[in-house]
C-alpha positions in Angstrom: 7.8 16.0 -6.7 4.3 14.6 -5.8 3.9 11.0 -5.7 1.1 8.8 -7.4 0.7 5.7 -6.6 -1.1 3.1 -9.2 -3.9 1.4 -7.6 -2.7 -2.1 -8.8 0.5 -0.7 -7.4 -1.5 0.2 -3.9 -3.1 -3.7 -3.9 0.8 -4.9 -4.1 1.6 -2.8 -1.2 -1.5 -3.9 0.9 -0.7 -7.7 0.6 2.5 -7.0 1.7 2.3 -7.2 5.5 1.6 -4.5 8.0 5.7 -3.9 8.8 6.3 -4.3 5.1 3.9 -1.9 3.7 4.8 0.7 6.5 7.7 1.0 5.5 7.2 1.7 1.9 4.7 4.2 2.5 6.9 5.9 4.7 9.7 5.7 2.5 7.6 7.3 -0.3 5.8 10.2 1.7 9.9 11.1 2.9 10.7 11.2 -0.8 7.8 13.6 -1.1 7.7 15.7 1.8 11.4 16.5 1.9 11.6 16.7 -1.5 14.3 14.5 -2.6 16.1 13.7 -5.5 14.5 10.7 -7.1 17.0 9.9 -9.1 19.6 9.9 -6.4 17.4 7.2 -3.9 16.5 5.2 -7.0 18.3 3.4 -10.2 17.1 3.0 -13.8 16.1 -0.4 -14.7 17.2 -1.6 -18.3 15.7 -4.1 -20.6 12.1 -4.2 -20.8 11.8 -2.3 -17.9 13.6 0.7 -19.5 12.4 4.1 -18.7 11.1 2.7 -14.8 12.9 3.4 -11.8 13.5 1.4 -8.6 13.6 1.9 -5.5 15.4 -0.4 -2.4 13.2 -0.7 0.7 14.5 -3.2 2.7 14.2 -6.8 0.9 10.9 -5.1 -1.3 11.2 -2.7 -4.6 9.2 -0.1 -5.7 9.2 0.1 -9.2 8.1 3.5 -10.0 7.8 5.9 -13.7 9.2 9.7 -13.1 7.6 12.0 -15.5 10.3 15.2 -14.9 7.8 17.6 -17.5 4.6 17.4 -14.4 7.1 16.8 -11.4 5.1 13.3 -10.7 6.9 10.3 -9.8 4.2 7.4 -10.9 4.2 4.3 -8.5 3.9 1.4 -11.1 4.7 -1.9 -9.0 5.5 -2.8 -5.7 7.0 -6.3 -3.9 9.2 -8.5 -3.2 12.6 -8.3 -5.1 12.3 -11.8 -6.4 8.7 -11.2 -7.7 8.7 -7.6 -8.8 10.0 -8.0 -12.0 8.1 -10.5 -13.0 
């Protein structure tokens, strides 16, 4: 699946931290390149987050939108896990 990822999404990542936003980046061009299973690295939120993925990198999240019918997976959010879902 080819990812997108959101430019408010992007701006999240950037004020992140060098280390931080590395590794996210590389975690998300793995997913893509090797062409993994996002369902099986990621869990579905619930609530009002319903229909949104996440992803664990570390201490940060990376709440992302999978749309199965263009093979996209849609980077929405990215952060720390106590201010992601905020």
């Amino acid at each position: 699946m080819k990812i997108i990822i959101a430019d408010k999404a992007l701006k999240e990542i950037a004020k992140l931290g060098h280390v931080a936003s590395a590794k996210i980046l590389d975690f998300l061009e793995e997913m893509e390149q090797n062409n993994i299973d996002s369902r099986s690295k990621g869990k579905e939120l619930k609530g009002k987050f319903r229909k949104l993925w996440r992803y664990r990198v570390g201490d940060y999240r990376v709440i992302s939108e999978i749309k199965d019918d263009i093979q996209i997976i849609l980077v929405v959010r990215a952060g720390h896990r106590r201010n992601v879902y905020g």
